[in-house]
C-alpha positions as CSV (number, residue, x, y, z in Angstrom):
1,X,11.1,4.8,-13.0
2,X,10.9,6.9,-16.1
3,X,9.3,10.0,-17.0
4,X,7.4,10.5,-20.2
5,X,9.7,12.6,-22.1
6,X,12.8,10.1,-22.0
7,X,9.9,7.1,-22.5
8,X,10.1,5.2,-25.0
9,X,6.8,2.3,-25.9
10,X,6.7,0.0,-28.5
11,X,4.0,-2.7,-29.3
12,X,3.9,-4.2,-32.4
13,X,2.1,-8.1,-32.9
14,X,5.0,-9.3,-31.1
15,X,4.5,-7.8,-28.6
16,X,7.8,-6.2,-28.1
17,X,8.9,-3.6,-25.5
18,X,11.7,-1.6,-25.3
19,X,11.3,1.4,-22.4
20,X,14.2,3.8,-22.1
21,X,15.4,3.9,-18.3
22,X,17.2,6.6,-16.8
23,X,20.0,5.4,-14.5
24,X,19.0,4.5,-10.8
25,X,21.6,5.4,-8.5
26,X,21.9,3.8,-4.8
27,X,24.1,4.4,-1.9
28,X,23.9,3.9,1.8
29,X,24.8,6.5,4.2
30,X,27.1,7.2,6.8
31,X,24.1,5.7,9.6
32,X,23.2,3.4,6.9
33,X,20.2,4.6,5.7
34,X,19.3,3.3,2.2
35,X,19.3,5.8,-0.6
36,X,17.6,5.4,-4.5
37,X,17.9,8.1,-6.5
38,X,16.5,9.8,-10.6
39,X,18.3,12.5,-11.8
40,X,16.6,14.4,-13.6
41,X,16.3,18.5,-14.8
42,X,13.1,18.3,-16.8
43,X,11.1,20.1,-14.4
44,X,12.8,22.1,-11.4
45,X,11.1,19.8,-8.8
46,X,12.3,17.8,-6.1
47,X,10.4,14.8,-4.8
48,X,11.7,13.3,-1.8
49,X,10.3,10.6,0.3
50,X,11.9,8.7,3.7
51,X,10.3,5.4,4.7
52,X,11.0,2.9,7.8
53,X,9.6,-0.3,9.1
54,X,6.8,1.3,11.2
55,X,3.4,0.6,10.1
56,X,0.6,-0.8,12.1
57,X,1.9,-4.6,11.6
58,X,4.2,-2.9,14.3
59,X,1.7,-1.6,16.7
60,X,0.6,-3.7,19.7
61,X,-3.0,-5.3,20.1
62,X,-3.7,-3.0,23.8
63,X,-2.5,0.3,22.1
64,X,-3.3,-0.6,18.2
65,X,-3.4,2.8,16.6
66,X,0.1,4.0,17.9
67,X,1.8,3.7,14.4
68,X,-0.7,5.9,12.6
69,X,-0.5,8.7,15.5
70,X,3.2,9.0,15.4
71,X,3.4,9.5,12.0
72,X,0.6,11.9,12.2
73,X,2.1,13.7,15.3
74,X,5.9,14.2,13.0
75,X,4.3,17.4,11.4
76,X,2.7,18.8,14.3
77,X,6.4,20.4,16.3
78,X,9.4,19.9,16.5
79,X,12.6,21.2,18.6
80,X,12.4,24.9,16.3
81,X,9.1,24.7,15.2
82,X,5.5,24.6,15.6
83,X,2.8,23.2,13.9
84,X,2.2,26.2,12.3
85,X,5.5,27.2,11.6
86,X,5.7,23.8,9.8
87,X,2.6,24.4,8.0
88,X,3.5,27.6,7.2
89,X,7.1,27.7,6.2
90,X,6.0,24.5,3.7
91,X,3.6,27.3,1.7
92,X,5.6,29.8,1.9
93,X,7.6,28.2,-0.1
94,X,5.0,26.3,-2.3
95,X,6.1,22.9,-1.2
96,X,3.8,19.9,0.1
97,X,4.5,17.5,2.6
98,X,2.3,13.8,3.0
99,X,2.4,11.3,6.0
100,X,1.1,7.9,5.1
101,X,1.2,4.2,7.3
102,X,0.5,1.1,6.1
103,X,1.1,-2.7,7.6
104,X,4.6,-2.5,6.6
105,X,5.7,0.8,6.9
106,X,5.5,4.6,7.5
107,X,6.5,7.5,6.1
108,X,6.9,11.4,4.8
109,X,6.9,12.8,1.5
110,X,8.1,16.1,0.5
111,X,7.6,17.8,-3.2
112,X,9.3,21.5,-4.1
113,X,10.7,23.9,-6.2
114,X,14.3,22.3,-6.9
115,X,15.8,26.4,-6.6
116,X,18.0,26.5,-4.1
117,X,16.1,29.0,-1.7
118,X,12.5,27.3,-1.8
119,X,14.4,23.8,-1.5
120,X,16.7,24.2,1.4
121,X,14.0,25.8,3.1
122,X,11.6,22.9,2.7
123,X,14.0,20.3,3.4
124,X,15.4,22.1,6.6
125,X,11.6,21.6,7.8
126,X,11.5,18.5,6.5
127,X,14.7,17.2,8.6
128,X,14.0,19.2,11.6
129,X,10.5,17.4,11.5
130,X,11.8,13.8,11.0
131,X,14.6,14.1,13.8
132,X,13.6,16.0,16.2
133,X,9.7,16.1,16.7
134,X,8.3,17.5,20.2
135,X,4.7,15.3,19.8
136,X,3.0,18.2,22.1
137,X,0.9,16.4,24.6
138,X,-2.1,19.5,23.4
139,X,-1.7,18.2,19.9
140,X,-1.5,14.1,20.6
141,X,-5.0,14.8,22.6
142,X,-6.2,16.5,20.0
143,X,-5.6,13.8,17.3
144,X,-6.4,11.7,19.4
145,X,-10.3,13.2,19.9
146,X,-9.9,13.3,16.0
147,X,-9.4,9.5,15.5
148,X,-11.2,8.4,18.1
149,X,-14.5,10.6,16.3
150,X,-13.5,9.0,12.9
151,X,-13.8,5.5,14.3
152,X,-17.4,5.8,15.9
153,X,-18.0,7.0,12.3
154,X,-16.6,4.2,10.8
155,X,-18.6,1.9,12.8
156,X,-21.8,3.5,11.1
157,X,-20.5,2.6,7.9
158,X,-20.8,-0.4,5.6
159,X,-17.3,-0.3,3.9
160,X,-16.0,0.3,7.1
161,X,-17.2,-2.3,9.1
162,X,-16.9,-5.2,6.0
163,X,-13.3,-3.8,5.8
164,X,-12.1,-4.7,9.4
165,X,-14.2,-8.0,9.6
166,X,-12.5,-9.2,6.6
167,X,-8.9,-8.0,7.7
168,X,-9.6,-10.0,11.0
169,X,-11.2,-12.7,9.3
170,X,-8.3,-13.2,7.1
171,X,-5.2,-12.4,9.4
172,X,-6.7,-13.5,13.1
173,X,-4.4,-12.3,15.4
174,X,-1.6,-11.9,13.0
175,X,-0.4,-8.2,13.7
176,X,-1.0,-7.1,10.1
177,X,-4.5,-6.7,11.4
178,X,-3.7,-5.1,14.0
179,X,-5.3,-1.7,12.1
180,X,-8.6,-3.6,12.2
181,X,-8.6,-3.5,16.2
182,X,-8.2,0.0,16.1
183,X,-10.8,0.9,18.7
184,X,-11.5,4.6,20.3
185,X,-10.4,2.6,24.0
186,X,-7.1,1.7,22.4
187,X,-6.2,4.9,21.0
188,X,-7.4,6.6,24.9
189,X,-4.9,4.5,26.2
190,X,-1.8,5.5,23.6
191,X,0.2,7.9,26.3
192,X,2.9,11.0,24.6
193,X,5.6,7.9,26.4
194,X,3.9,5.3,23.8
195,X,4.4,7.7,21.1
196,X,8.1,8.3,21.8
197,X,9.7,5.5,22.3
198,X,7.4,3.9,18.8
199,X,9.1,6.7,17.2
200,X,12.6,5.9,19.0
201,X,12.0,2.2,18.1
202,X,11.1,2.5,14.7
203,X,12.3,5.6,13.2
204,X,15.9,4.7,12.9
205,X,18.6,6.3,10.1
206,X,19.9,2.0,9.5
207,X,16.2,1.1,8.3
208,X,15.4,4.4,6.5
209,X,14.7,4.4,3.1
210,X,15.1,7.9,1.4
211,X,13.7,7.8,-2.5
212,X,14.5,11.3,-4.5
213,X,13.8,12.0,-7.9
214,X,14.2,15.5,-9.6
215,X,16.7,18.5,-10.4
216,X,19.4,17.9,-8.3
217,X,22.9,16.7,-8.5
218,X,24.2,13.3,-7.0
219,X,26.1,15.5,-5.0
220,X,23.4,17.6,-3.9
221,X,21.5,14.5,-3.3
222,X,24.3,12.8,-1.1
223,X,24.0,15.8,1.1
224,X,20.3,15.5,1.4
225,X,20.1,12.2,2.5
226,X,22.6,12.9,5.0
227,X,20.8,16.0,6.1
228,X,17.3,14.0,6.8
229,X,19.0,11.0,8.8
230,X,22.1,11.8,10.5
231,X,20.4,12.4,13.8
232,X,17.9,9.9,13.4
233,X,16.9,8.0,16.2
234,X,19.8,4.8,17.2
235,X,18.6,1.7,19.1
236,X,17.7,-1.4,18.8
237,X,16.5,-4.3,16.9
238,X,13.1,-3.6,15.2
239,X,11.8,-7.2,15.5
240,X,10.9,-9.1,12.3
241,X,6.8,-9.8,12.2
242,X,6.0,-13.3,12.6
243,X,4.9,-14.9,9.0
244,X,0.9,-15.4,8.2
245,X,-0.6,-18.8,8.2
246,X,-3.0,-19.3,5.5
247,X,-6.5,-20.3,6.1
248,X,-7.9,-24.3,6.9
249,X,-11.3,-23.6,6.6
250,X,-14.0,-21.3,5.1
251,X,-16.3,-19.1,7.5
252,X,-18.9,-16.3,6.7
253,X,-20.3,-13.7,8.7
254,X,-23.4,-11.6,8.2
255,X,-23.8,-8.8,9.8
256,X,-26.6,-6.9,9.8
257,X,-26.8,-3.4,8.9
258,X,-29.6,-0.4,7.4
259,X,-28.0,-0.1,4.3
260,X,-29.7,-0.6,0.9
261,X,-26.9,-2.7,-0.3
262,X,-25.0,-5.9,0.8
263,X,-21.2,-5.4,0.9
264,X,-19.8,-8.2,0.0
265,X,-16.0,-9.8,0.8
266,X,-14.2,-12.6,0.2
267,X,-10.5,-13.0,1.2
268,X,-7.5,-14.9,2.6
269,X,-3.8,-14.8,2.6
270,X,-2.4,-14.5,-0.9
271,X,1.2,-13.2,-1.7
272,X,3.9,-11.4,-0.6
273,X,5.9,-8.9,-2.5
274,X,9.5,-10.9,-2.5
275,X,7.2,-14.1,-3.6
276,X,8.2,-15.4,-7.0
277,X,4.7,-16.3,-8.1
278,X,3.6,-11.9,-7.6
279,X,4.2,-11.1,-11.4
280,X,1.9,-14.8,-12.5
281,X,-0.3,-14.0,-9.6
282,X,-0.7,-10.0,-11.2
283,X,-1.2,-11.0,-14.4
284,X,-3.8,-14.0,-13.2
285,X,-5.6,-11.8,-11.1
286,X,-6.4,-9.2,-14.1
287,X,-8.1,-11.6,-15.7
288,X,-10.4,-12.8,-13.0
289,X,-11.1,-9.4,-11.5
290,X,-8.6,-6.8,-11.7
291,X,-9.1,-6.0,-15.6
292,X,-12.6,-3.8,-14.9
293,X,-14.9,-4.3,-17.8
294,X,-12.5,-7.1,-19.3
295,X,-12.6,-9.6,-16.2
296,X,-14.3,-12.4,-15.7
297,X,-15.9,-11.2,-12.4
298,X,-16.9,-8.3,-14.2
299,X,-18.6,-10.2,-17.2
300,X,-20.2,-13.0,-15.2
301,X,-21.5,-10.7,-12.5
302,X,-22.2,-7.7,-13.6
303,X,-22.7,-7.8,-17.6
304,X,-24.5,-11.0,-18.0
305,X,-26.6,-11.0,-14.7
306,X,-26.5,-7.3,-13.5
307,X,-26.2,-8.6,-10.0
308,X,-23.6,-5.1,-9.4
309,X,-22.3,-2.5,-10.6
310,X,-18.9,-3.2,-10.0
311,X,-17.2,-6.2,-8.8
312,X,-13.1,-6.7,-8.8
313,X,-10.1,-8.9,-6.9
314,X,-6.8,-8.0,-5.8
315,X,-3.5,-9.3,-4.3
316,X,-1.9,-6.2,-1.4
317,X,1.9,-7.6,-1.4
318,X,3.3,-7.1,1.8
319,X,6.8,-8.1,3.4
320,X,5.5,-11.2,4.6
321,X,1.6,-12.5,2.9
322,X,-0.6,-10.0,2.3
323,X,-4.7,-10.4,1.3
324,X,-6.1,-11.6,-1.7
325,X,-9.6,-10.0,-1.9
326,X,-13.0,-10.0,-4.2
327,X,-15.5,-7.4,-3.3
328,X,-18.8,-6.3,-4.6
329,X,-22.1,-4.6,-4.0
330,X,-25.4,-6.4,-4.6
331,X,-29.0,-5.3,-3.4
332,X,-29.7,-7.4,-0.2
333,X,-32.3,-9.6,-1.7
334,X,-30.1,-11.1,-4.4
335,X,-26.8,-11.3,-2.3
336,X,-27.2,-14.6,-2.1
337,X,-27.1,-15.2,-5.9
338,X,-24.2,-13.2,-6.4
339,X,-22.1,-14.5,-3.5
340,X,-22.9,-17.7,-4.7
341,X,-22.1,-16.5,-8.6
342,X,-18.7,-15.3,-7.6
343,X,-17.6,-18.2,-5.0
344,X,-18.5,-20.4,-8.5
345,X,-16.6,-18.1,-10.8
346,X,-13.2,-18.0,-8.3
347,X,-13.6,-22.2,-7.7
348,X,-14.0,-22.3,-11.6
349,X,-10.7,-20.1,-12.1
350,X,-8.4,-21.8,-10.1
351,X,-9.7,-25.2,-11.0
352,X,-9.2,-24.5,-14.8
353,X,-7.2,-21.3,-15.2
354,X,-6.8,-19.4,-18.2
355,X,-7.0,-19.5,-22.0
356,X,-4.6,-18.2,-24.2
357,X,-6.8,-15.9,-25.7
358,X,-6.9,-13.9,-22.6
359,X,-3.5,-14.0,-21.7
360,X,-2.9,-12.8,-25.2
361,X,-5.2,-9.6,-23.9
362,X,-4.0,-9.4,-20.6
363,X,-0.1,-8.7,-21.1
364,X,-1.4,-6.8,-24.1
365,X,-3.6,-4.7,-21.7
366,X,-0.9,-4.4,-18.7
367,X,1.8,-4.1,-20.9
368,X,0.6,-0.8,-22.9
369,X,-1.0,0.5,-19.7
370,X,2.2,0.3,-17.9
371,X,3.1,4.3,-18.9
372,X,0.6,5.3,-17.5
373,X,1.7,4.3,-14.4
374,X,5.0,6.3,-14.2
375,X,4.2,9.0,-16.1
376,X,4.9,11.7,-13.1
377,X,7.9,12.1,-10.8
378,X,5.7,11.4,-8.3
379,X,4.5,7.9,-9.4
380,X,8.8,7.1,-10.0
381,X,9.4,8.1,-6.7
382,X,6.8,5.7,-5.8
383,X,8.5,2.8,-7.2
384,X,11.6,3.8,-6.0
385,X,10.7,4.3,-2.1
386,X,9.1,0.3,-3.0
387,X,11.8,-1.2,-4.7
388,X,14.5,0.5,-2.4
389,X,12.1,-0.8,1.0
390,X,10.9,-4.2,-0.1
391,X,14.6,-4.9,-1.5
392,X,13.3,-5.3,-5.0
393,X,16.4,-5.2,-8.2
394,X,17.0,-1.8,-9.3
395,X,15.8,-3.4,-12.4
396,X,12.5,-4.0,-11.7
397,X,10.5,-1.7,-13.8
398,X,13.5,-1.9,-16.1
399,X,12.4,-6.2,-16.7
400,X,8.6,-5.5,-16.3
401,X,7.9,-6.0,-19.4
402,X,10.1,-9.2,-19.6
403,X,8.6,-10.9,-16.7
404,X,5.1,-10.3,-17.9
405,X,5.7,-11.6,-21.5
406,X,7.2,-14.5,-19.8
407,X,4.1,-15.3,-18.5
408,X,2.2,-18.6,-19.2
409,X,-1.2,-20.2,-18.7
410,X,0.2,-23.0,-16.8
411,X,2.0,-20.9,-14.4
412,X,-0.9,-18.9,-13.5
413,X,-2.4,-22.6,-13.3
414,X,-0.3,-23.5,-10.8
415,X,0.2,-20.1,-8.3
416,X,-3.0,-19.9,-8.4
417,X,-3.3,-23.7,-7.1
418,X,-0.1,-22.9,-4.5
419,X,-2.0,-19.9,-3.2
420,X,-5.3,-20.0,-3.0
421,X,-7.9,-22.6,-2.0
422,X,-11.7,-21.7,-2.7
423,X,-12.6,-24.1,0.2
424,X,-10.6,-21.8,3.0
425,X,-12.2,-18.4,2.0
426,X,-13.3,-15.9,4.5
427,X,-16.5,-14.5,3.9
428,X,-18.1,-11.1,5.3
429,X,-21.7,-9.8,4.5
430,X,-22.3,-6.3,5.8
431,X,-25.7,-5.5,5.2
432,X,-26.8,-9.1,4.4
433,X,-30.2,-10.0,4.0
434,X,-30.7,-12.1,7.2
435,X,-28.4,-12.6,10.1
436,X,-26.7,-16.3,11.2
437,X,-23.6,-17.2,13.5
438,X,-20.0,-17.1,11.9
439,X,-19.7,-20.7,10.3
C-alpha cells in the first residue's frame, strides 16, 4: 500500500521496521458498494479495479465454466458500444483494461492517463461495460469455440491435467473445484440466458468492491465509484459457499501420460485468508518450500539429491479453506524416490517444525523482500481490491512487519499440526512411471 518514493525500509540486527504508509481512505456508496482508496500525484495514472463475489466457487457443476465466460463476455458490447469500439476507444486513449476470475471472485481492471480527457473517456467505457453489457449471442459462441479448443488442449497437457486431478482430489465436490470440471460439454451447454442472469446474480453495486490508487482527488474518486456502480445490477442474496471439509485419508493417482517427466502433486485443504494461523502458516511454509533456493524442499530434493530442478509448497487463501500444495518435476524412473523424499521431508516438518536459525532467516528474508512487493501502483491496488474484498484491516500491510516479527517456532509448531496431517494428503502423478487404481 505504498509506493517506493514515500517508502521507507529499515533493517538493522533487530530487526526493526518502520514503512511510511500513505493514508487509506474507505467509504461505501450510495448502492453500497465498498470503496478503498491511495491518493497519490506521483505519476498521472489512475488504477482502478471493481471486484464481486463471482468466481467459479459460484458456478454450478452442469454449466461449470459460466463465471469465467461472463467475465470474459463484459468487454465484448455493451448498450453503446461494440467490441471494437471498446477495444478501440481504450487505445485511443492509451489505457488498458484486464478481466480476471478466480474461486472467490471476478473482476475488471482499468489503468490510464489520470488527465482529464484520456480518464473520463476510459472510465465512461469502463462503466458502460460493467453496467450495461449486451453478451452478443455471435460473440458468447465464439468464446465459447475458444474455451472449448483450449480445454481439449489442456487435456494433452501434463500441468494441466495434474492441476485439475489435484483440485478434485483435494476439494471433491466442494464447488471451489468446480473450475476443475470445466469440460468442453459443460461450456456447450452455458446458453446467453445462463450468462445473464450469472451476471444479474452476481454483479451487484452492494457486493462490489472498487480499489483506486493514483492522481485523483477524494472528490474525484467519490464520483468515480459512483459512476461504475450506480446502475449495477439489484437482486438477491448471493448465497454463501458451503465451508471445505479437510481430508480423512491419503489417496494417489497415477496417471499415465507420454511425457519425459512425472508431475508431481501433493495437496489438501490448508487455510483461509480470515484464518488467524495465515501469517504463522506464511512464514512456515517459506521455510519448507516457498523460500526457492533457501527451503527445505529445495535443499533436500533438489541440491543434495538432484531428484528436480525445482520443487516448492504453497498455501492459496480463499474466503473459506483454500489448497495447500507441494509440486515438483522428476524424470519418471526416479519419481518414486522423490515422492517418497518429499512425503518424508513434509511428515518430518510438521512433526518437528522449525529451528530458530531459520526463522531468524525467514522473517529476515520476507521482511526485506516485502518492497518489492508494492513497489508499483499496480501491486497497491492489488492489496487494496484484497483487503477491501476479503475484509482484511486497513492496516494490514501497515502491521506486516509486526505480525511476522511476532512470529515463533512453536506457533508454526502448532498451525502446522491444526492444519495439516501428512497421513490425509492427496497425491497425483501425471506421467508416473507405471499405472495403479486411486488408493
Amino acid at each position: 500500500m505504498r509506493i517506493s518514493s514515500i517508502l521507507v525500509v529499515v533493517w538493522c540486527c533487530v530487526s526493526s521496521q518502520v514503512f511510511a504508509t500513505p493514508h487509506i481512505q474507505t467509504w461505501r456508496t450510495a448502492h453500497g458498494a465498498k470503496v478503498l482508496f491511495v491518493e497519490n500525484h506521483d505519476l498521472p495514472m489512475l488504477d482502478v479495479s471493481v471486484k464481486f463475489p463471482a468466481g467459479s466457487g459460484y458456478d454450478t457443476v452442469d454449466k461449470a465454466g459460466v463465471a469465467d465466460l461472463t467475465n470474459q463476455l463484459l468487454k465484448a458490447g455493451a448498450t453503446e458500444l461494440s467490441e471494437d469500439d471498446i477495444a478501440r476507444g481504450m487505445a485511443d486513449v492509451g489505457a488498458e483494461l484486464g478481466m480476471a476470475v478466480d474461486q472467490d471472485s471476478a473482476g475488471v481492471s482499468l489503468r490510464t492517463l489520470s488527465q482529464a480527457a484520456q480518464r473520463e473517456r476510459a472510465l465512461a467505457i469502463l462503466a458502460n461495460l460493467l453496467q450495461h453489457p449486451v453478451f452478443p449471442e455471435a460473440i458468447l459462441a465464439r468464446e465459447k469455440a475458444r474455451t472449448i479448443a483450449a480445454l481439449k488442449e489442456a487435456e494433452t497437457q501434463p500441468e494441466s491435467i495434474a492441476d485439475k486431478a489435484i483440485d478434485k482430489a483435494v476439494f471433491g465436490t466442494h464447488p471451489y473445484a468446480f473450475d476443475a470440471y470445466t469440460t468442453p460439454a459443460t461450456v456447450e451447454a452455458i446458453t446467453q440466458q445462463a450468462v445473464q442472469d450469472f451476471y444479474r446474480a452476481h454483479y451487484q453495486a452492494r457486493y462490489a468492491v472498487v480499489a483506486m490508487m493514483g492522481d485523483v482527488t477524494r472528490a474525484q474518486a467519490e464520483a468515480i465509484a459512483e459512476q461504475l456502480t450506480a446502475q449495477l445490477p439489484v437482486s438477491g442474496e448471493v448465497a454463501a459457499l458451503p465451508r471445505v471439509n479437510h481430508l480423512t485419508a491419503a489417496s494417489e493417482q497415477r496417471l499415465t501420460h507420454p511425457a519425459s517427466q512425472s508431475h508431481i502433486l501433493i495437496g489438501a485443504p490448508g487455510v483461509a485468508r480470515n484464518d488467524p494461523d495465515y501469517d504463522v502458516l506464511y512464514v512456515g511454509n517459506y521455510i519448507l518450500g516457498g523460500g526457492g533456493f533457501v527451503s527445505r524442499l529445495m535443499d533436500e530434493v533438489r541440491e543434495k539429491r538432484g531428484l528436480a530442478y525445482s520443487v516448492y509448497s504453497y498455501f492459496m487463501p480463499l474466503k473459506y479453506t483454500g489448497v495447500f500444495q507441494i509440486g515438483l518435476q522428476t524424470k519418471k524412473e526416479q519419481s518414486d524416490q522423490a515422492l517418497q523424499l518429499v512425503r518424508q521431508v513434509f511428515a518430518k516438518f510438521v512433526a518437528q517444525g522449525v529451528t530458530e536459525k531459520e526463522l531468524r532467516a525467514a522473517k529476515q528474508n520476507i521482511i526485506g523482500g516485502f518492497p518489492m512487493r508494492i513497489d508499483s501502483n499496480r501491486k497497491i491496488l492489488g492489496y487494496l481490491s484484497l483487503i477491501g474484498f476479503y475484509d482484511l484491516p486497513l492496516t494490514y500491510l501497515d502491521d506486516f512487519t509486526h505480525r511476522i516479527e511476532q512470529v515463533s517456532t512453536a506457533q508454526i509448531h502448532a498451525a502446522f499440526a491444526r492444519h495439516l496431517n501428512p497421513q490425509a494428503m492427496a497425491t497425483v502423478i501425471v506421467g508416473a512411471p507405471e499405472t495403479s487404481e486411486t488408493k
